[in-house]
Wavefront OBJ file of the C-alpha trace (Angstrom):
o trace
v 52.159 125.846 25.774
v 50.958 122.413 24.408
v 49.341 119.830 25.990
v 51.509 117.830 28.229
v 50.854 114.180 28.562
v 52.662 111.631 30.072
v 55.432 109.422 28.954
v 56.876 106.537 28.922
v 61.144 105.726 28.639
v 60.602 103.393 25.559
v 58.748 106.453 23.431
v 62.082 108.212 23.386
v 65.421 106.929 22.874
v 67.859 109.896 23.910
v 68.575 107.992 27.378
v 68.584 104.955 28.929
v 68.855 103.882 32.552
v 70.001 101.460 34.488
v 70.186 99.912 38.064
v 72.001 97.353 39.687
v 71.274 96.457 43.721
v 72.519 93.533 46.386
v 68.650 93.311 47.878
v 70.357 91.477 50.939
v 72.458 93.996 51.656
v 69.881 96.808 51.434
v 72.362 99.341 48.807
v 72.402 99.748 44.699
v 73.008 102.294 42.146
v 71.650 103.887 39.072
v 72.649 104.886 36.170
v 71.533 107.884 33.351
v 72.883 107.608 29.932
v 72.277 109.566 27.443
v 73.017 108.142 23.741
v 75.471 110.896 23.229
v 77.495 113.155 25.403
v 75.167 115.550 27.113
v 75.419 118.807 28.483
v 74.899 118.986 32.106
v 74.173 120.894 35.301
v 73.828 120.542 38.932
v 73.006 122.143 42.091
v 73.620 121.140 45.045
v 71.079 122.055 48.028
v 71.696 119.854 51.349
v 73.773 120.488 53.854
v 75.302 117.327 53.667
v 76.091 116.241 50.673
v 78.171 113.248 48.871
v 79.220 114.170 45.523
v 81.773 113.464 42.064
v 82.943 115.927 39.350
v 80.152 118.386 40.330
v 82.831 120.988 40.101
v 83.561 120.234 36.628
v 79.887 121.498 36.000
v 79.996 124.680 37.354
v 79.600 127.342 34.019
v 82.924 128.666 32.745
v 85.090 125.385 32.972
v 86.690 123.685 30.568
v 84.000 120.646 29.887
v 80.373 121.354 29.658
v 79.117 118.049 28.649
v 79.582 114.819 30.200
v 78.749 110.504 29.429
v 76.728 109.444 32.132
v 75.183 110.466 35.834
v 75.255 107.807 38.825
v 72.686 107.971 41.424
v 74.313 105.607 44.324
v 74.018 104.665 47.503
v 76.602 103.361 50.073
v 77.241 107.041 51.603
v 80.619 108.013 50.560
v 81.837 104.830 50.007
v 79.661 104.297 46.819
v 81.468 106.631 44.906
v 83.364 103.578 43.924
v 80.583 102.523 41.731
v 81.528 105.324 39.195
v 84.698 104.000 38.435
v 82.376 100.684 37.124
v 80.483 103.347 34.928
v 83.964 104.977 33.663
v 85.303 101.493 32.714
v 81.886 100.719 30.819
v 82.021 103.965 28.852
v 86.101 103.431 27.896
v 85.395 99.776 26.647
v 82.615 101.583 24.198
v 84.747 104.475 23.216
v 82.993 107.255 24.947
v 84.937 109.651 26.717
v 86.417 113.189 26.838
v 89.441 113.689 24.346
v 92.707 114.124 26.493
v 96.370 113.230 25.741
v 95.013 110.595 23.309
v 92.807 108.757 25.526
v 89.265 109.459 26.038
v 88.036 109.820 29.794
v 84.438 108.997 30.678
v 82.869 111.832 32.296
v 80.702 110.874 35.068
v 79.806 113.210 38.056
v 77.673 111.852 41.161
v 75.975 111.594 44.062
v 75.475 109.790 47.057
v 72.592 108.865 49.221
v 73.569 107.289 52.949
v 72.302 103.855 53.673
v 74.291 102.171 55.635
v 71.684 101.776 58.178
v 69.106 99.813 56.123
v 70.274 96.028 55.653
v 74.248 95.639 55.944
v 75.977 98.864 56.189
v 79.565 96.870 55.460
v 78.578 96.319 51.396
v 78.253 98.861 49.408
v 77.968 99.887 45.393
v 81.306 99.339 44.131
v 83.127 99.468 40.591
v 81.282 96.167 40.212
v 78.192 96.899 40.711
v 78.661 100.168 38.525
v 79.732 98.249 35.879
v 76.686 96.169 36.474
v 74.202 99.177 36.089
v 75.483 100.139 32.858
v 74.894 96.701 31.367
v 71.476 96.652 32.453
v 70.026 100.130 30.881
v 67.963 100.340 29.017
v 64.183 101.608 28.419
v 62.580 100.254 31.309
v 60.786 101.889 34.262
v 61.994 99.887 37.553
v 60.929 102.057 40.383
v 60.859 101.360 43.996
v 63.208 99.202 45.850
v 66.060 98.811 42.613
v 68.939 100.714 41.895
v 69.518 103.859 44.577
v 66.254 103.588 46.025
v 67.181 99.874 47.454
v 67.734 101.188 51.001
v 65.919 104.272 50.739
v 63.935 105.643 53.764
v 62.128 108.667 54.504
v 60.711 110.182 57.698
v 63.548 110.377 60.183
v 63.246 112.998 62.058
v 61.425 110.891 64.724
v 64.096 108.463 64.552
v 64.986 105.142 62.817
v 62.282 103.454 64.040
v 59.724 105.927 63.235
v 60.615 105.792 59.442
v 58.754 104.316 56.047
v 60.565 103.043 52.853
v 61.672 105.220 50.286
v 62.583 104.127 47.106
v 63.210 105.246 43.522
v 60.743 106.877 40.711
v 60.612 108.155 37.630
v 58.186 110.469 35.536
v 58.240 111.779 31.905
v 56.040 114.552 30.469
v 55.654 116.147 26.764
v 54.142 119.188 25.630
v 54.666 119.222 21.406
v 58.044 118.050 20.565
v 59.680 118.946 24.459
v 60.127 115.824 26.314
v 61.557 116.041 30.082
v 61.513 113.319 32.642
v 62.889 112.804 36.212
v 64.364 110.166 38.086
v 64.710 110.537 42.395
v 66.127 108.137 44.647
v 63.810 109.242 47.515
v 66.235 109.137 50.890
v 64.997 111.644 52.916
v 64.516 112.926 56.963
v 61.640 114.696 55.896
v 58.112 113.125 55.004
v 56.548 112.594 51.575
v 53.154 114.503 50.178
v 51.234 113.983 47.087
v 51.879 117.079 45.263
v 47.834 117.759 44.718
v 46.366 118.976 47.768
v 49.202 118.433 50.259
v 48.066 115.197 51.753
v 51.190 113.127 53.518
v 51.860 109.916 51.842
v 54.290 108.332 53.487
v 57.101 109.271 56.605
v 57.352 109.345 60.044
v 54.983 107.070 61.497
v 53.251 107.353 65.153
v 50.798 104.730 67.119
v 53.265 101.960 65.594
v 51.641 97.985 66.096
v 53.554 95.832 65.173
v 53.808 91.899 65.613
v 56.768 90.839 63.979
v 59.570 92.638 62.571
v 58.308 92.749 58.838
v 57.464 96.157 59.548
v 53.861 95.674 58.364
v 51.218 96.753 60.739
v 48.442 99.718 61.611
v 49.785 102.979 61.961
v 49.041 106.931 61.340
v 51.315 109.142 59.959
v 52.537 112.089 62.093
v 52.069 114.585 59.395
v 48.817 114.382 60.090
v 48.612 116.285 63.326
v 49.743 119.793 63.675
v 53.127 121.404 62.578
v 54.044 121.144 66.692
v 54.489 117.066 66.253
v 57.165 117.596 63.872
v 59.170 119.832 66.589
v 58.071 117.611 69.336
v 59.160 114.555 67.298
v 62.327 115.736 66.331
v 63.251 117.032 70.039
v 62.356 113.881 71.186
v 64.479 111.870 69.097
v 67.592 114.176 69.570
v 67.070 113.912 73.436
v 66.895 110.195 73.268
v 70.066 110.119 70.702
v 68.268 108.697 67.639
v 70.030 108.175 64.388
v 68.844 111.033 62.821
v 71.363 110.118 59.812
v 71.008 108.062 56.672
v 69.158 110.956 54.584
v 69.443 112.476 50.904
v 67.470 112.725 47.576
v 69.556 112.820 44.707
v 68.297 112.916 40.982
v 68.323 113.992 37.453
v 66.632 115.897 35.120
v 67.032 114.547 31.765
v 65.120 116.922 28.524
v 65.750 116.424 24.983
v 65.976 120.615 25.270
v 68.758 122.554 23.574
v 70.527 124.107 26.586
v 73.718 126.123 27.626
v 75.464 125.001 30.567
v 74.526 127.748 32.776
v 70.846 126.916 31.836
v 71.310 123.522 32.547
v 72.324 124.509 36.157
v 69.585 127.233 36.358
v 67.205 124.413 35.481
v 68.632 122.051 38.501
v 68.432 125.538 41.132
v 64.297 125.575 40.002
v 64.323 121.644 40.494
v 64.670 121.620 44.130
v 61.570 123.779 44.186
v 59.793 119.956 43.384
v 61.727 118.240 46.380
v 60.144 121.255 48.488
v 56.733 120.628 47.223
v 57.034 116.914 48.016
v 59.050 116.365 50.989
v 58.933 118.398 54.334
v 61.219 119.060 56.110
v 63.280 119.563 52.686
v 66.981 120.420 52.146
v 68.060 119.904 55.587
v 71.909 120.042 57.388
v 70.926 116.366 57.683
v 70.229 115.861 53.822
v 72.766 116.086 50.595
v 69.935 116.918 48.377
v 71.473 117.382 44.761
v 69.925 118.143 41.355
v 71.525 116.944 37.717
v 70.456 118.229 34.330
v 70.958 116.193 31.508
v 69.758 117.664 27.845
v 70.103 116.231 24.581
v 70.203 119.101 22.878
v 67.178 118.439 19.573
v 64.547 121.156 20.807
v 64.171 124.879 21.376
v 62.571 126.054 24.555
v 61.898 128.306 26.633
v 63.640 127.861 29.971
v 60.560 129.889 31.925
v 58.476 126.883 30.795
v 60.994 123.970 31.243
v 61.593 125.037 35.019
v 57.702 125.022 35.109
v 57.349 121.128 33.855
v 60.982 120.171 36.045
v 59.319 120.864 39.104
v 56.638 118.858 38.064
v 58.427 115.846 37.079
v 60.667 116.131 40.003
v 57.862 116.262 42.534
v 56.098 113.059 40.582
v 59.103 111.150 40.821
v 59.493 111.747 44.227
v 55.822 110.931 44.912
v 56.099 107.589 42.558
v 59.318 106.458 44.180
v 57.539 106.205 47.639
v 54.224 104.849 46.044
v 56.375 102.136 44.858
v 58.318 101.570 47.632
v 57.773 97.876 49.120
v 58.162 96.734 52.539
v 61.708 95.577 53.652
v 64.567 95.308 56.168
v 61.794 96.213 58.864
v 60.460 99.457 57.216
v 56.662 99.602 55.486
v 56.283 100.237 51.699
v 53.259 101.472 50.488
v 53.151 99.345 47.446
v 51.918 96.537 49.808
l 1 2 3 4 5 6 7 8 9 10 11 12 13 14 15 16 17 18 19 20 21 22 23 24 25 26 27 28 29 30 31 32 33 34 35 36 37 38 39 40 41 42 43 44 45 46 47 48 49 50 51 52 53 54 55 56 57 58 59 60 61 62 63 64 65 66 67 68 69 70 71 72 73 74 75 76 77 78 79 80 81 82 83 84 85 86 87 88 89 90 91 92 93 94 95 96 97 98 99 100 101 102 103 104 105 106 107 108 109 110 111 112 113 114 115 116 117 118 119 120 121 122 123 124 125 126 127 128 129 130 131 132 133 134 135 136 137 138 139 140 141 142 143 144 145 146 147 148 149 150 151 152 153 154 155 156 157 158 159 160 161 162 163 164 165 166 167 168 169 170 171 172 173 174 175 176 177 178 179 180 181 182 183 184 185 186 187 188 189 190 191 192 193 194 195 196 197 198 199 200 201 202 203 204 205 206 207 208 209 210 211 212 213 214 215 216 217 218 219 220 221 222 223 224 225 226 227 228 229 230 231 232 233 234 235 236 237 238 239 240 241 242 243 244 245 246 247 248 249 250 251 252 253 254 255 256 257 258 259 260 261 262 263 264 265 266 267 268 269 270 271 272 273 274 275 276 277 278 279 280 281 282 283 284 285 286 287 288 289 290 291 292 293 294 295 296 297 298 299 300 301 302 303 304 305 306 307 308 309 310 311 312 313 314 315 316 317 318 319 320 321 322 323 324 325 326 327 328 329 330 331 332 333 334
């Protein structure tokens, strides 16, 4: 193995991404495409999951490749934003061959937040649409795209909770690239993947002033495993929210891969959410895992898994480190 260094999106030109958000309304999308079609794989992890043509991924069928991934919020109701993406793909002649017509593959997931700003607007075909036009090479991270109304630390309740958000992080080791991109949504609490400390989640000793959600607080990961069971009996007693959860993501790898590797890649994956968030992969969550890979460079897959957890966890980590402060919830980026 080489040495790996990191990255940037605008050193390699296989995919671009895109986001579109209503910052009002506290919801947005993202979008992964890859120049050409890519093969693809997904797992899905959560027990509560929100989710487009991942059947269609599953090793054996019929398609093994598809045109684009969409990371959205909105709950369920932002699956509408992938019709945006399909229409953007048709106009530039990118699709699956069928009955003379070419259909835009584009599976997805959802993240819920309907709690965060106004639950009544969500990503729709607009907004989709909207995401595609803006890709590119950039790294947006924190409150754009799917991270927009992202929160983690729930389990204490709504009020209890920090803001999530959405990150990205590339490695290469020779002529290997693989990055990650996580919309960080979750009911579990955030760590920095050195060392174990808590970064950001369910807050306790909560002073506050105004309703900017700024103010002096300590993080309940701090104290013993016992305040995360007391917490989250508490807020169950009391009838807390305990929904608006979910980290969804992609893989994306310039690796030459079979379809059943790309979905043995995504199983590993979630092995990155586990290092970074706790609790991870909840009934409350929909955690899911996309592969996309270009297909230009041998490897081995016992190394790529090794170097997909790592991005994954440093996404997660970077979409929570910059994460701002909004609709009441504090970010850490301020």
């Amino acid at each position: 193995m080489g040495i790996m260094k990191e990255i940037e999106l605008d050193s390699w030109q296989d995919f671009k991404i895109g986001h579109a958000q209503n910052k009002k309304a506290g919801t947005g999308c993202s979008v992964i495409l890859p120049a050409e079609e890519a093969v693809a794989g997904v797992d899905v992890r959560g027990g509560a999951p929100g989710t487009r043509e991942t059947d269609l991924l599953t090793p054996g069928n019929l398609a093994d490749r598809v045109n684009a991934i969409l990371l959205t919020g909105g709950s369920a109701y932002g699956l509408e934003a992938a019709a945006g993406v399909m229409q953007y793909l048709e106009e530039q002649g990118r699709g699956f061959e069928a009955g003379g017509y070419k259909v835009p593959l584009v599976p997805a997931a959802v993240l819920f937040d309907l709690t965060c700003g106004d639950g009544s607007i969500r990503p729709d075909k607009e907004m989709g649409y909207q995401a595609c036009q803006a890709a590119g090479f950039s790294a947006l991270e924190g409150n754009f795209g799917a991270g927009t109304g992202a929160t983690v630390g729930k389990y204490a309740g709504l009020t209890a909770a920090m803001k999530g958000g959405i990150g990205q992080f590339i490695v290469q080791v020779n002529e290997l690239k693989i990055g990650a991109i996580f919309a960080v949504n979750a009911l579990g609490d955030v760590f920095r993947e050195e060392g174990n400390e808590p970064l950001a989640g369910a807050r306790e000793q909560v002073k506050t002033n105004n309703n900017s959600g700024k103010g002096n607080y300590s993080l309940m990961a701090e104290q013993d495993n016992e305040s995360y069971l007391e917490a989250l009996s508490q807020a169950q007693q009391q009838q807390q929210t305990l929904q608006g959860n979910t980290v969804i993501g992609t893989i994306f790898t310039n690796a030459d891969l079979t379809n059943s590797a790309a979905c043995r890649l995504a199983k590993v994956c979630h092995d990155g959410i586990a290092r970074a968030i706790k609790p991870s992969h909840t009934m409350l969550d929909g955690d899911t895992v996309f592969v996309l890979a270009s297909g230009q460079v041998d490897s081995d897959l016992n190394m790529l898994t090794r170097l997909g957890v790592k991005v994954t966890a440093r996404a997660i980590v970077r979409g929570v480190e910059k994460a701002e402060t909004a609709y009441g919830y504090p970010g850490l980026k301020n």
